[in-house]
Every structure is written in structure tokens, then in C-alpha cells.
N, C-alpha and C positions, 0 to 999 in steps of 0.2 A: 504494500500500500504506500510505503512513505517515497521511495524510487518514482512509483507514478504519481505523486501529489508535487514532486520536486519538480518534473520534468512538466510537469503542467504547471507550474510554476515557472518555469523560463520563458515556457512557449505564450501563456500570458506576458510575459514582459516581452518578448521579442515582438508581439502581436500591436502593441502600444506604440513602440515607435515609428512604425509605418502609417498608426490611427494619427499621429503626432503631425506629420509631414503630409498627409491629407489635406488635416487642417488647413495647412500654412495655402495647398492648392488651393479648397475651398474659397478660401480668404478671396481670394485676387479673381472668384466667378460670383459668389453670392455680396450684395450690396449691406444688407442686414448684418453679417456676419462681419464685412468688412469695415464697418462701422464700430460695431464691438470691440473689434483688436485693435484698431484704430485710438479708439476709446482708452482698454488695457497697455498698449505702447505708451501713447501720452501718460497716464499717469507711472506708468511703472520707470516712463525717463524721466519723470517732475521729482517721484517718489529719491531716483537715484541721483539726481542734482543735489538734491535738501540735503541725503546722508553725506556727499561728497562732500558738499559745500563746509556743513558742520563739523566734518571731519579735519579738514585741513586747517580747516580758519572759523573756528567756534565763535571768534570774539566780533565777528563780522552781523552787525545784525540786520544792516540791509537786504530787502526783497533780491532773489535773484529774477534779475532780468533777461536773462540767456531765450530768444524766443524758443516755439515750438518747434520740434523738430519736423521733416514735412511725412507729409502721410504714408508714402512709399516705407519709410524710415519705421514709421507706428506701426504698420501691420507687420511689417518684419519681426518687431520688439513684441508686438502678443501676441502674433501666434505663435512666437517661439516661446514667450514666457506662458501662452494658454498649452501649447505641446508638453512642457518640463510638468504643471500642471498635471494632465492629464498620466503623464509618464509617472509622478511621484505620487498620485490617488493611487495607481493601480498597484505601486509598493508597497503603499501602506494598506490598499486590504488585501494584500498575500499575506504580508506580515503581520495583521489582524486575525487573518482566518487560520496561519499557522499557529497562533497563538490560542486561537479560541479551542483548535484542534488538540494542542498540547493539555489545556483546562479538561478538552470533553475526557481524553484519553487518562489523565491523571483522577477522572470523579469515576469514571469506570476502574482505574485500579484502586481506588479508595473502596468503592462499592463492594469489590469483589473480597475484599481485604475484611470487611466491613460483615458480611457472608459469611467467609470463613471462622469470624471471629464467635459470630453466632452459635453456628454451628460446633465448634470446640464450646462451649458455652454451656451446650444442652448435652453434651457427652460429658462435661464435666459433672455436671448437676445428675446425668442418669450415674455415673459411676458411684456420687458421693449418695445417692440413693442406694444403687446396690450394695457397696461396701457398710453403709449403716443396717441396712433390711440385713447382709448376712452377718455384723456382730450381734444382731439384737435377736438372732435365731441363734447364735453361739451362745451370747449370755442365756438365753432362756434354755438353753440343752444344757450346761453347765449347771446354771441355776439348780432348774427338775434334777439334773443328776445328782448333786450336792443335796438336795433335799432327802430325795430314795436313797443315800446310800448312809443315811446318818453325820451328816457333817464331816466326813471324809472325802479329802480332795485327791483324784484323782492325776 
């Protein structure tokens, strides 16, 4: 099972990044879509100015004024950052599902553990029954024997 859940696991990520580069196709046929990354570029190059800007020169606390980048440039910028996107969803629920998998697998060894333990449980309990039922038939033969024979122990 784990071999084939592995290997279905690459072949979903190998599947992703062709889903990735579609995208970027899509982009430059559908107007709607190409709006959207358009959209996701500009702010992810505004986003990455701000941290740049901060970075180098914190103490600068003028607006940047660097214009927009032009739109060819934007849809470049999301759909490659909507492909990374789509690319790092699909690692995170492999790595989700392997983990949910390892949970189911470990409440199934707990369960089974859990059974067993039962089961020793009530062998135990049926033993300390028999072992008590056969002293308390020893004492009572003992007993009655010590009784019939006068207070002499055998």
C-alpha cells in the first residue's frame, strides 16, 4: 500500500506543474482570467517593492513612487505566482493526507492494541476465577477431610 500511495504521490505533483503552465497559457486566451493575474502581479510587485523598500532603507518613510509595472509584466508575475500557488496547495494536501493517513493507521494500531488488551483482560479475570473456584474446592476437601478424620492432618 505505502509504495502505491508514494508513487501517487509524485505522479500528483508531476501532474501540477503542467496544471501550472496551462494556467500561464490560459492567461494570454481568457480576458477574465487575464485580469485576475493581472490583478495578483500588480499587487504581488507592490507587495514586493514595500518589503524591499523596508528592507534596505527602513528609515525612508516616503510613499514609493516607482509606477506600475505594465501588464504583459503582471500576468507573467500571477500566473506564475497563481502556478507556485496551485503547485504548493497540492503539497500541502499530500502532506495532509499522508498525515491524516499516518493518524488513521496509528488509531487502528491503538484499536487493535486496545482488543488485545481486553481480551488478556477477561483471561485474566476467567483464570483468577478458576484458580479461586479450584482453592475453594481444595479448602472444602481439606476442610470435610480434616473434619472425618478427627483433627488429623493429612
Amino acid at each position: 500500500m505505502i509504495p502505491a500511495f508514494k508513487l501517487l504521490t509524485v505522479f500528483i505533483k508531476q501532474i501540477s506543474k503542467p496544471l501550472a503552465s496551462y494556467l500561464k497559457k490560459r492567461a494570454s486566451k481568457n480576458e477574465r482570467f487575464r485580469k485576475l493575474c493581472v490583478t495578483i502581479g500588480n499587487r504581488s510587485y507592490a507587495f514586493d517593492r514595500y518589503v524591499t523598500r523596508r528592507f534596505y532603507n527602513p528609515e525612508q518613510g516616503e510613499p514609493d513612487t516607482t509606477p506600475w509595472i505594465s501588464p504583459e509584466k503582471s500576468v507573467v508575475i500571477g500566473t506564475e505566482l497563481f502556478g507556485e500557488i496551485i503547485v504548493f496547495g497540492v503539497a500541502t494536501l499530500l502532506v495532509l493526507s499522508e498525515y491524516a493517513r499516518g493518524i488513521r493507521k496509528e488509531s487502528k494500531k491503538e484499536a487493535k492494541l486496545q482488543e488485545r488488551l481486553g481480551t488478556l483482560e477477561a483471561q485474566q479475570s476467567r483464570i483468577e476465577f478458576l484458580i479461586k473456584d479450584e482453592v475453594e474446592r481444595q479448602l472444602e476437601s481439606k476442610w470435610s477431610e480434616f473434619k472425618t478424620t478427627g483433627n488429623k492432618v493429612s
